[in-house]
C-alpha positions in Angstrom: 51.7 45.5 62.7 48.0 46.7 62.3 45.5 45.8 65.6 42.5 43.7 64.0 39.5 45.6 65.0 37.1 43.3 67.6 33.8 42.0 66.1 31.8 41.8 69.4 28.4 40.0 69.5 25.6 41.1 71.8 26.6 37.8 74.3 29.8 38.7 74.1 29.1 42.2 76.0 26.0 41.0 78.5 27.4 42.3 81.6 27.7 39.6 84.2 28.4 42.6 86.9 30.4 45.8 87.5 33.6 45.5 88.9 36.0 48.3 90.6 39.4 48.0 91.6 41.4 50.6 93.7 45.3 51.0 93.9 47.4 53.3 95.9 50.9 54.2 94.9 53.6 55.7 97.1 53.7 56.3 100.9 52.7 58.8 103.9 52.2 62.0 102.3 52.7 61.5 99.0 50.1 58.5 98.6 48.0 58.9 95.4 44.9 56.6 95.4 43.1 55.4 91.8 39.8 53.8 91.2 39.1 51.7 87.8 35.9 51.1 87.0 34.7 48.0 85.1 32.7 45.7 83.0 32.9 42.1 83.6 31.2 40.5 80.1 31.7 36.9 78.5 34.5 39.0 76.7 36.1 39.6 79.6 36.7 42.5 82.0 36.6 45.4 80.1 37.1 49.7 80.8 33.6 50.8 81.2 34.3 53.6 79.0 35.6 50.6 76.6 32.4 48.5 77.1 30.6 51.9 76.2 32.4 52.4 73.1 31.6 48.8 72.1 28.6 48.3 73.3 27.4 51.5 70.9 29.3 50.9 68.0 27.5 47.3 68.1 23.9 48.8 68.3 24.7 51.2 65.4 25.7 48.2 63.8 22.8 46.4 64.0 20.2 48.5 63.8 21.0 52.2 63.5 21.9 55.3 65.8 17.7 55.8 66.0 17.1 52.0 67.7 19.7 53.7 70.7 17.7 56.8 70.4 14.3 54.9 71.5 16.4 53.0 73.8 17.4 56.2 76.0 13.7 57.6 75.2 12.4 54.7 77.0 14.7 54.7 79.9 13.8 58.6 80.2 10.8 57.5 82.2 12.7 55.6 84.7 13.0 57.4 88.3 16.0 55.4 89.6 18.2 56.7 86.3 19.7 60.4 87.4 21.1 61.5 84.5 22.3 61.0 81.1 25.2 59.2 81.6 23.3 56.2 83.6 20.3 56.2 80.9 22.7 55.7 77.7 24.3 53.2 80.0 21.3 51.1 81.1 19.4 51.6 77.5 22.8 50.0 76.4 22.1 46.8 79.0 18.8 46.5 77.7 20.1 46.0 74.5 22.2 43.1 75.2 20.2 41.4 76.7 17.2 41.5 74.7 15.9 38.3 72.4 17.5 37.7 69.1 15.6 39.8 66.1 13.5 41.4 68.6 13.3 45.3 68.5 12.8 46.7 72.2 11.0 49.6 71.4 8.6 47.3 68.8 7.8 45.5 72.6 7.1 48.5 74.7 4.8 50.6 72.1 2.9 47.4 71.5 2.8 47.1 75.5 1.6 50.7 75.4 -1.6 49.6 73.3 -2.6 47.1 75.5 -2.8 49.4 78.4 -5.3 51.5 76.8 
């Protein structure tokens, strides 16, 4: 039997917070430890490399591969982000939690006007 494919919604994949979980398996010397890192969304708790893979496929969606484009443009500029990796992933936040029918980078060049 075929998996349906999940139709996510931008409130579905807000995230609510980041969760981790650690496990260890075996004893004394041959203890193994594992982290999991996740997503906690109205969807539920989800893989972070799963909420990444939705969360993009549901931009693209929308709007088109060059709305994520001037997301991670934007979020080039902020100190706090280190690399890649953490500016895909916060343009990605931005994105689900902006206003319905309101283009993020429509917001920040019109912002841009003002300050000159």
């Amino acid at each position: 039997m075929e998996e349906k494919e999940k139709s996510y919604t931008r409130a579905d994949l807000r995230v609510m917070y980041y969760a981790g979980r650690s496990t260890s398996h075996g004893y004394g010397r041959d203890k193994t430890t594992t982290y999991r890192s996740g997503v906690q969304t109205r969807a539920g708790d989800l893989e972070e490399s799963e909420w990444l893979k939705e969360a993009e496929a549901l931009v693209v969606r929308e709007n088109g591969a060059s709305e994520l484009d001037a997301l991670i443009k934007i979020t080039s500029s902020l100190a706090w982000l280190r690399n890649d990796k953490e500016r895909r992933r916060y343009a990605l936040e931005l994105y689900m939690t902006k206003p319905s029918g309101n283009q993020i980078t429509t917001v920040k060049k019109s912002t841009q006007e003002r300050e000159r």
